[in-house]
C-alpha positions as CSV (number, residue, x, y, z in Angstrom):
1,X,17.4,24.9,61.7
2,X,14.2,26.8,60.2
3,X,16.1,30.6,60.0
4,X,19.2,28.2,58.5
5,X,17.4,27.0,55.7
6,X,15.1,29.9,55.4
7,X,18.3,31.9,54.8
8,X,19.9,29.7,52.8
9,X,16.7,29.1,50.8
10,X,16.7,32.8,49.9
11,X,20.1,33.2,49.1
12,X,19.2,29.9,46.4
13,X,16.5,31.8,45.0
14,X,17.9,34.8,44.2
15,X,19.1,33.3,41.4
16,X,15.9,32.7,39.5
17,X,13.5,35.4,41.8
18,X,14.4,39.0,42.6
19,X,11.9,39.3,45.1
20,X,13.7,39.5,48.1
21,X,17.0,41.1,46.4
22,X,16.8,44.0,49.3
23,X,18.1,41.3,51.4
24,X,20.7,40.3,50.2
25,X,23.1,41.9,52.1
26,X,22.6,39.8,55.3
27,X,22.0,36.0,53.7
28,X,24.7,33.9,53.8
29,X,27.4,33.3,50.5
30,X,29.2,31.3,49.4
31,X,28.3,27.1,48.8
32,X,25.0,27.9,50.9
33,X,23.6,24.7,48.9
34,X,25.3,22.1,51.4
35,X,24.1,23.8,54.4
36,X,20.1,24.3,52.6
37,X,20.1,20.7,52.5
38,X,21.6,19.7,55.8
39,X,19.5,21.9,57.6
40,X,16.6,20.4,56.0
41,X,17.3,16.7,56.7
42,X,17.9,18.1,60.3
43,X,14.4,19.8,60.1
44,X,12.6,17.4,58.5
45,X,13.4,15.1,61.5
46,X,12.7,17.3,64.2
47,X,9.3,18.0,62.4
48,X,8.5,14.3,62.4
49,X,10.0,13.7,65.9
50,X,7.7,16.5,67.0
51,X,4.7,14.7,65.4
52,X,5.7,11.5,67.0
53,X,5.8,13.3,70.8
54,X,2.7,15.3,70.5
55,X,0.6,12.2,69.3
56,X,1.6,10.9,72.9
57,X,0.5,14.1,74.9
58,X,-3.8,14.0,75.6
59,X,-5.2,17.4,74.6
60,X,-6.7,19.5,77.6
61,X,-10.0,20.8,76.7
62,X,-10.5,24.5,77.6
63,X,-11.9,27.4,77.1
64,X,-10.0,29.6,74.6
65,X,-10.3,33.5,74.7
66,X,-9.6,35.4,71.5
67,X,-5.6,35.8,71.5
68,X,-5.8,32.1,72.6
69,X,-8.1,31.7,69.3
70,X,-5.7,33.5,67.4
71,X,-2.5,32.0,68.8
72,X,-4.0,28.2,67.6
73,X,-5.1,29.5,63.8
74,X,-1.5,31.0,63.1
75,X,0.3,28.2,64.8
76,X,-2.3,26.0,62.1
77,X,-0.9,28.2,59.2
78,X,2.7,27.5,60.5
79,X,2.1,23.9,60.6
80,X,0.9,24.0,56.9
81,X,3.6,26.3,55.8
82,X,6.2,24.0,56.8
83,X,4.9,20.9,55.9
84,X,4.2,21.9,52.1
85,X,7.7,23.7,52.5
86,X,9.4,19.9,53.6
87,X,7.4,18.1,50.9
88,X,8.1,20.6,48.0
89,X,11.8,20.8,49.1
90,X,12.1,16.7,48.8
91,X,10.2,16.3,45.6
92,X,12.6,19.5,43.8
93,X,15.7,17.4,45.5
94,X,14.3,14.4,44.0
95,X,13.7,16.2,40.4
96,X,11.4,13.4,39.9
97,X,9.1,13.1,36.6
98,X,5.9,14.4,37.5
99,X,3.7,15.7,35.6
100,X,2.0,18.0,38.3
101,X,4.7,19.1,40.1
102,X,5.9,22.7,39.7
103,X,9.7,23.7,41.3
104,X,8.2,27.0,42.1
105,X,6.2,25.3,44.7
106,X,8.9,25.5,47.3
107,X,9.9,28.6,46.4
108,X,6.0,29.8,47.1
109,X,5.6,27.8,49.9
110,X,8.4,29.6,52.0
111,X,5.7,32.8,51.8
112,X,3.9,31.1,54.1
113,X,6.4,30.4,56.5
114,X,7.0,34.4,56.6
115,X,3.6,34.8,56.7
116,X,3.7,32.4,60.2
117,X,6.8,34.5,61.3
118,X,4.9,37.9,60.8
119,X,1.7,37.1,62.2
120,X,3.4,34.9,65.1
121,X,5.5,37.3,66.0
122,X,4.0,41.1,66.2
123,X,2.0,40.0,69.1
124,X,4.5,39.3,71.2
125,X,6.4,42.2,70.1
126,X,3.7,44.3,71.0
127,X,3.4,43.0,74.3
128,X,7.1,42.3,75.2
129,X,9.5,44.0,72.7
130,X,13.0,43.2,72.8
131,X,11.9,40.9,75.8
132,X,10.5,38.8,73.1
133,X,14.1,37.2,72.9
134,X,14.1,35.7,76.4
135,X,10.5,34.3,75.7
136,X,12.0,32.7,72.6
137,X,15.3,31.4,74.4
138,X,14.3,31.0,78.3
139,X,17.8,30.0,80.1
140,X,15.2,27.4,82.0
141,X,15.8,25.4,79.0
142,X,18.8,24.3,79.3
143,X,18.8,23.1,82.4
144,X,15.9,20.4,81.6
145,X,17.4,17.3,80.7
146,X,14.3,16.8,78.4
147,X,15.1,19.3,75.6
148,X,18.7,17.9,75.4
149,X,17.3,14.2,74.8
150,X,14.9,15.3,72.5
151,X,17.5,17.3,70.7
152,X,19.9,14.7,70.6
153,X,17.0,11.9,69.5
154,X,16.4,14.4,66.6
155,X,19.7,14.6,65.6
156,X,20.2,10.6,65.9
157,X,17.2,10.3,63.5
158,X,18.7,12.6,61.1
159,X,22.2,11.2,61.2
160,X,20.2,7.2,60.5
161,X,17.7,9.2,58.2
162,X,20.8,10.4,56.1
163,X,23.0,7.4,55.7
164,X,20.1,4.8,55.2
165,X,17.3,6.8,53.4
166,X,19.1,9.7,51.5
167,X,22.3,8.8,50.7
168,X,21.4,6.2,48.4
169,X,18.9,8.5,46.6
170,X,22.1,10.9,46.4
171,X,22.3,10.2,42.6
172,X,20.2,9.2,39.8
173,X,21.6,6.1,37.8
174,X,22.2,6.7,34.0
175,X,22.6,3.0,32.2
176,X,25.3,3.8,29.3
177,X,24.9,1.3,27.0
178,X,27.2,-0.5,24.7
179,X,27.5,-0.9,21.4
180,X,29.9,-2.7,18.6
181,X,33.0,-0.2,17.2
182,X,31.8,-0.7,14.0
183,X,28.2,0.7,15.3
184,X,28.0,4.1,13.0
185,X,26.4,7.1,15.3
186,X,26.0,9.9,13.3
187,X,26.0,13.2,15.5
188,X,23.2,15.4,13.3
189,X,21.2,16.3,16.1
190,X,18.4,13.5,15.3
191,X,19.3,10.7,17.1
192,X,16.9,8.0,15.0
193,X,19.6,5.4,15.1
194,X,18.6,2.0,16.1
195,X,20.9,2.1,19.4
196,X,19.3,4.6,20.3
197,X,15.8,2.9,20.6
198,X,16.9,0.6,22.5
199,X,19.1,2.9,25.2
200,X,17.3,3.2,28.6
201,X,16.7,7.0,28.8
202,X,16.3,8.8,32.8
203,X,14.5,11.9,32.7
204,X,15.8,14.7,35.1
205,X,13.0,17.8,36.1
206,X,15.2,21.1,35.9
207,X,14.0,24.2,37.6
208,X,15.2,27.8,37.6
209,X,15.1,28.6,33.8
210,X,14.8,32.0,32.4
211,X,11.6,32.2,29.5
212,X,11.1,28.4,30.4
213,X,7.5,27.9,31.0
214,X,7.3,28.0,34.9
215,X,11.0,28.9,34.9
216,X,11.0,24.7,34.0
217,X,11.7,21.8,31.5
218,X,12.1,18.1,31.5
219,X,15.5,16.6,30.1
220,X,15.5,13.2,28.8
221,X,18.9,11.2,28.6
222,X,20.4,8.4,26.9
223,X,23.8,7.4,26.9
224,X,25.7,5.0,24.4
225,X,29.6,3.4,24.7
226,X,32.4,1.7,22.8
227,X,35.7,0.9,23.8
228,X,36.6,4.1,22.7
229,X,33.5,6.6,23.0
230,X,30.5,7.5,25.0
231,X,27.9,8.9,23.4
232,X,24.4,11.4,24.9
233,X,21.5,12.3,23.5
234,X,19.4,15.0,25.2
235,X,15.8,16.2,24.0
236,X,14.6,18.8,26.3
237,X,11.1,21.2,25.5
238,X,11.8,25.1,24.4
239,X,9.1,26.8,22.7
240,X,11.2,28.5,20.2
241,X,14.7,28.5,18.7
242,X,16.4,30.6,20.0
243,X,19.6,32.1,17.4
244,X,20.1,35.5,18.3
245,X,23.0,36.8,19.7
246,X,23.4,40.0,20.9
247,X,23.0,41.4,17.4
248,X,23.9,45.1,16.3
249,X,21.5,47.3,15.7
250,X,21.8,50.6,13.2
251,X,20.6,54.1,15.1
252,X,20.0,57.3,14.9
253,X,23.4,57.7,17.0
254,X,25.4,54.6,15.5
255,X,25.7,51.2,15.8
256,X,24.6,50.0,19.2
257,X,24.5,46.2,20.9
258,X,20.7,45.2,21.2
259,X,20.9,43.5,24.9
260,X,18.4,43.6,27.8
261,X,21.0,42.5,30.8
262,X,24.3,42.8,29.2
263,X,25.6,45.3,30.5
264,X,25.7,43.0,34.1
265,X,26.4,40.0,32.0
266,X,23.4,38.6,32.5
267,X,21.7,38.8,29.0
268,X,18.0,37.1,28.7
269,X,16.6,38.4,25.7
270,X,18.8,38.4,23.0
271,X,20.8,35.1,22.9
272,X,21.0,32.3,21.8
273,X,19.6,29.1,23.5
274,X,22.6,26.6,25.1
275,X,23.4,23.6,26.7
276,X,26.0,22.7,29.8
277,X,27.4,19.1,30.8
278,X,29.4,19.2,33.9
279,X,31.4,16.0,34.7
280,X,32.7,15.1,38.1
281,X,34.5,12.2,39.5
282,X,32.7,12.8,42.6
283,X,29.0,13.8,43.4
284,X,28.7,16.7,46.1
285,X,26.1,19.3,46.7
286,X,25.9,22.3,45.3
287,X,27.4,21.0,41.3
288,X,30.1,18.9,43.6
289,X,30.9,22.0,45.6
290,X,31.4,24.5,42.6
291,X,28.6,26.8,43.1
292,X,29.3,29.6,45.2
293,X,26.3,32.0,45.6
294,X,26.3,35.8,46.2
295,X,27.3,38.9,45.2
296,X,31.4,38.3,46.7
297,X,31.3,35.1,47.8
298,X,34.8,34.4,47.6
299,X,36.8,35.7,49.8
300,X,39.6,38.5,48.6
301,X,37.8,37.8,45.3
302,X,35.7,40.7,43.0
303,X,32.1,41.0,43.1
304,X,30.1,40.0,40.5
305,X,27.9,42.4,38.4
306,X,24.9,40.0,38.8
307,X,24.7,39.1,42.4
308,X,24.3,35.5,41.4
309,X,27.3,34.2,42.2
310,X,30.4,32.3,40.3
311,X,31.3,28.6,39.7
312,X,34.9,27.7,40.9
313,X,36.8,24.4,42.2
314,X,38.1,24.7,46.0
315,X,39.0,21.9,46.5
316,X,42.2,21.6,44.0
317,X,40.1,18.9,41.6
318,X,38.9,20.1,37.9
319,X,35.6,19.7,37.0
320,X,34.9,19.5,33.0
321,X,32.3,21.6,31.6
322,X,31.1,20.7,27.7
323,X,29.1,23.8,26.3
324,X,27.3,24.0,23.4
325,X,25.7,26.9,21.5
326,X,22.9,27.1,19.8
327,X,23.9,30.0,17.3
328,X,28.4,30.2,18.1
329,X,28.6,26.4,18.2
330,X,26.2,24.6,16.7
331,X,27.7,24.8,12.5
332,X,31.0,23.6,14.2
333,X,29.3,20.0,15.2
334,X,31.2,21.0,18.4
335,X,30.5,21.8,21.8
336,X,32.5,24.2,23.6
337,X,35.1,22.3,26.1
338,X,35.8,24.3,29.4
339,X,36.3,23.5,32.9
340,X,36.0,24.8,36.1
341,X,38.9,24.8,38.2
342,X,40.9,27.0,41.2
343,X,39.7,30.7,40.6
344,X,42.0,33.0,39.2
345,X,43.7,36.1,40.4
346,X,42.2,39.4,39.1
347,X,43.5,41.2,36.5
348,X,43.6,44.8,36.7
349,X,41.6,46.6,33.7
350,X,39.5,43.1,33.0
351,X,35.6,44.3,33.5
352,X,34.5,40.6,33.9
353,X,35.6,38.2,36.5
354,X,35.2,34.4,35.7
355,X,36.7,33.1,39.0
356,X,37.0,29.3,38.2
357,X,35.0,29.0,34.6
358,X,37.6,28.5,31.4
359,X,38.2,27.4,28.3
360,X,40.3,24.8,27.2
361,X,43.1,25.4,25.4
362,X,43.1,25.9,21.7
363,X,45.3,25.5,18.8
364,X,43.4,26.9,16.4
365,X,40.0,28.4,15.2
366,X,37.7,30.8,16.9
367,X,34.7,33.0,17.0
368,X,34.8,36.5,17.7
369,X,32.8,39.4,18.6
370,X,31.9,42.1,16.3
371,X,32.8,44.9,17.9
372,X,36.3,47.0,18.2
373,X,35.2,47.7,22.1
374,X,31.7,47.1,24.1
375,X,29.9,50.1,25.2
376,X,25.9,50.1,25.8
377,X,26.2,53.4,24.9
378,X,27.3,52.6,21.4
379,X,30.0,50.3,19.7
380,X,31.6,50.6,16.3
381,X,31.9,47.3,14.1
382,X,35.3,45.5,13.0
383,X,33.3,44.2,9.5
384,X,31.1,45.0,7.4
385,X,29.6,42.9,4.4
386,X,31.3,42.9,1.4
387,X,27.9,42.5,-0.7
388,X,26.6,46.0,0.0
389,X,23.4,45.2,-1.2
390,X,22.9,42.9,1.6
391,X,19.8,43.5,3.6
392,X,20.6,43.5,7.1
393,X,17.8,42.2,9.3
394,X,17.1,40.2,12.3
395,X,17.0,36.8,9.7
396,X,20.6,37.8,9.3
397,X,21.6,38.3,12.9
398,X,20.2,35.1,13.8
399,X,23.4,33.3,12.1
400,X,27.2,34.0,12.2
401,X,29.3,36.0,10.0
402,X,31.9,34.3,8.1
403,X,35.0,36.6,8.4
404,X,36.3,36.0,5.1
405,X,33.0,37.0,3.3
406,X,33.0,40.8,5.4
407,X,35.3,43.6,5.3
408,X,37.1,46.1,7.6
409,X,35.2,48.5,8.7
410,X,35.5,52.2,7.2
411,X,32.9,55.4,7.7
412,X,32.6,55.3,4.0
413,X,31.0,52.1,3.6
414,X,28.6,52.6,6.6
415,X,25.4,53.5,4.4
416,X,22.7,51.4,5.8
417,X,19.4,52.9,6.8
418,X,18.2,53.2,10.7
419,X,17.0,50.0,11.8
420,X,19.3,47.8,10.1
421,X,20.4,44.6,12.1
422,X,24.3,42.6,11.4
423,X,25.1,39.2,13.3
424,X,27.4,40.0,16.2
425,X,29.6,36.5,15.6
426,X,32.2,36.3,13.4
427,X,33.6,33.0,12.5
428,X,37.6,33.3,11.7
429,X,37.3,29.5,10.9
430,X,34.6,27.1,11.0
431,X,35.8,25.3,14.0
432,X,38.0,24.7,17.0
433,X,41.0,22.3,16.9
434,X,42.7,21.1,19.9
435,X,41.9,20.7,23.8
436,X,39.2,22.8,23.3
437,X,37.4,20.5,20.4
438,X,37.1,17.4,22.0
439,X,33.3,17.1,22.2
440,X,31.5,16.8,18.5
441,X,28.0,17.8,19.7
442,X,24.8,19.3,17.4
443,X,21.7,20.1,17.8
444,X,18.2,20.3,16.2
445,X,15.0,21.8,17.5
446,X,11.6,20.8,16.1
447,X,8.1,20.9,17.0
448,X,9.4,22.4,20.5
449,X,12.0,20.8,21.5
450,X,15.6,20.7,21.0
451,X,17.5,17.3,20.3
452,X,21.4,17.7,20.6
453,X,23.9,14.5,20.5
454,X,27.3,14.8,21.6
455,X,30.0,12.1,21.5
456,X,33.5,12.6,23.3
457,X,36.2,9.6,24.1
458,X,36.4,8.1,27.2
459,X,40.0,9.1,28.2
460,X,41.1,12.4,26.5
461,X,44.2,12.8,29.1
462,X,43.7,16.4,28.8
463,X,44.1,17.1,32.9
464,X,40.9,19.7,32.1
465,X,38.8,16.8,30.9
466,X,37.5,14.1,33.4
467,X,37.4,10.4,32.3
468,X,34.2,8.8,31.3
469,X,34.3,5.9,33.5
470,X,31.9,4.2,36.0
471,X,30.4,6.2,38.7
472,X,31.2,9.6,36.9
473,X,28.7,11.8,37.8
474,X,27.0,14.3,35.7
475,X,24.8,17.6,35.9
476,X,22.9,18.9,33.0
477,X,21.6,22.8,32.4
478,X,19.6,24.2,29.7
479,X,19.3,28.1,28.9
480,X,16.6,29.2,26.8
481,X,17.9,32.5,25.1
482,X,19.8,33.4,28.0
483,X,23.6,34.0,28.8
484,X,23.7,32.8,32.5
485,X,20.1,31.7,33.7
486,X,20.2,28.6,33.4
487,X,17.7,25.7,34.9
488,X,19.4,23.4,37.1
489,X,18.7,20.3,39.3
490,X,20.2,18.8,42.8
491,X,21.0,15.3,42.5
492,X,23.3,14.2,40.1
493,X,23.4,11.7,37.6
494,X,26.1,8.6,38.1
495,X,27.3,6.8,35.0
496,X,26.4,3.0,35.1
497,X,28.3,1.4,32.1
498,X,27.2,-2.1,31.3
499,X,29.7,-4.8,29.3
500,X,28.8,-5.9,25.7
């Protein structure tokens, strides 16, 4: 159970820490996130079994030579290691409000179980090399009737540990509460309506962030209904706005995209800051069994450029995704509606794979990039401003480009000094209509933090939405100027609707 989760636990991390990236090749894929947390129930009960038994046994006093000595202070470390390794893991799967607790805790704390490992270890591979393996796994074992009761009381415990303790902490309940029809909710990104005073708001910790302080931030929710609509409010801490997206930069050699992780579509510099709702009718590990982590970790599928992994629905059920963005969104008073579903076949010639992540269906209105064709070596624009006088800057990148106001673009009318900047989004319209423009969503940041409502009705009949009904569950991310790092959490939230 300990080299299960320590496995798993380093094929999680890799998505926020690089550190131990030259392993990657041997940790497990695919939706390691079920088998992390299994393995530590499992482990947390054999620890406290363990703790129960040795209470019982009467120390021998003896004299202790060095390795003896030696033996005692690493097994002490181990101890520590793994206790501060069980209690770090709990409180992160509890994303509890705490003030003074940091989710790269566990992360740290599984140092000191390699430290254990190392210093445990060498010794006895000094003295016994691959012999060690025998000393680790004597056959003698399994003929003593006591390791099989002890195994079997550990895994009892876990199984009564698991259905009485922690499947009832599984979720985190969310009170939506009503209001009137006639109650008027104006989605402007303040939320200083009355109802909303008087909604019960959950706070969820998320960890795992890129630029986040600590990688972290705290996400406080409310939730409002009618007969018709549920409403959310979310306020979550970012130290700046973030509006830049991937903006164009004039050089000696051209025009060229200003990125720092592009290229592997993992960009966490220059873009904008964002927001993901995933809704589920049921409320799995692992975003409900969507997350599949690794650099191929679906089978017959392409790899990924990141190494991070990809989201994608195995199990034939859509999950819905509501998006919003900062900078491509946010003037639309929308909020991006996509799903996750069955991942798609590859296409031949198509650089980047989405597996299961889409976009609803659209009739009309879009966003585009400004560019004819990506290159990081260079890319040549599709507009230019029709005002040649404007001054193209970095305050000008950090908005879009209304189609309408630039022109095509033409050699001739490329004057513009070294060092000039142009917005990379172009709007074609000023919004989405259809599937795709079911969620009216917007957003304000102030003093630190950004305050986004969003408002969509309870039953779209869309088969890529999911109905807003009791015991939904929910899973919120927020991305602070970054294309795919986003923080995350393990327990879901569960929609509680309460009558008028």
């Amino acid at each position: 159970m300990l080299f299960t989760s320590l496995l798993t636990g380093l094929r999680i991390s890799l998505v926020s820490h690089d550190t131990f990236a030259f392993l990657s090749a041997i940790l497990p894929q695919g939706r390691v996130h079920q088998w992390h947390f299994y393995s530590g129930v499992i482990l947390s009960c054999v620890a406290v079994f363990y703790l129960l038994r040795v209470k019982k046994i009467r120390p021998v006093r003896q004299l202790l030579n060095t390795k003896q000595r030696y033996h005692r202070f690493i097994n002490r470390i181990g101890y520590l290691g793994l206790t501060l390794t069980l209690l770090t893991g709990w409180l992160h799967w509890l994303a509890l409000d705490l003030a003074w607790f940091n989710g790269n805790w566990h992360y740290l704390s599984v140092f000191t179980i390699l430290l254990y490992l190392v210093l445990h270890g060498y010794v006895y591979w000094l003295e016994c090399g691959v012999g060690i393996f025998k000393r680790v796994f004597p056959r003698r074992l399994i003929y003593q009737p006591v390791v099989w009761l002890s195994l079997s009381c550990s895994l009892g415990f876990a199984l009564l540990v698991y259905a009485f303790v922690v499947s009832p902490l599984k979720t985190k309940a969310l009170v939506v509460q009503p209001i009137p029809l006639a109650t008027v909710i104006d989605i402007d990104g303040q939320g200083n309506e009355a109802s909303w005073q008087y909604a019960p708001a959950i706070i969820i910790q998320t960890h795992g962030g890129a630029n986040f302080v600590n990688g972290q931030t705290k996400v406080e929710i409310k939730a409002l209904s009618n007969s018709e609509e549920v409403y959310f409010l979310f306020r979550w801490a970012d130290p700046s706005a973030s509006l830049l997206h991937l903006p164009l930069e004039k050089t000696l050699d051209g025009w060229r995209v200003k990125e720092h992780g592009f290229y592997q579509f993992n960009e966490t510099k220059y873009y904008e800051d964002k927001f993901a709702v995933m809704l589920s009718p049921s409320c799995e590990h692992g975003g409900d069994g969507t997350t599949h982590l690794g650099p191929e970790p679906l089978a017959g599928k392409p790899k990924n450029f990141h190494g991070k992994g990809y989201h994608a629905s195995l199990d034939g059920k859509t999950r819905d995704l509501w998006h919003w963005k900062a900078l491509r969104t946010n003037d639309m008073f929308l909020a991006d509606d996509n799903h996750i579903g069955a991942p798609l076949l590859a296409q031949s010639g198509s650089r980047r794979y989405s597996a299961g992540y889409f976009v609803d269906s659209k009739e009309s209105g879009a966003y585009v990039m400004n560019w004819q064709w990506y290159s990081p070596k260079g890319i040549t624009p599709k507009r230019l401003p029709k005002d040649s006088n404007l001054s193209l800057n970095l305050a000008l990148a950090a908005s879009v480009a209304p189609w309408f106001d630039y022109q095509p673009y033409q050699a001739s009318l490329d004057s513009y000094p070294v060092g000039s900047v142009l917005p990379s989004v172009l709007y074609r319209s000023n919004r989405f209509e259809g599937d795709r423009a079911d969620v009216r969503a917007r957003g304000e940041w102030l003093d630190g933090f950004w305050t986004l409502e969003m408002v969509r009705k309870r039953e779209t009949r869309s088969p890529n939405d999911v109905p807003l009904v009791q015991g939904t569950c929910m899973w919120v991310s927020a991305f602070d100027a970054s294309q795919i790092a986003h923080t995350r959490h393990d327990r879901p939230v569960q929609l509680v609707f309460r009558s008028l």
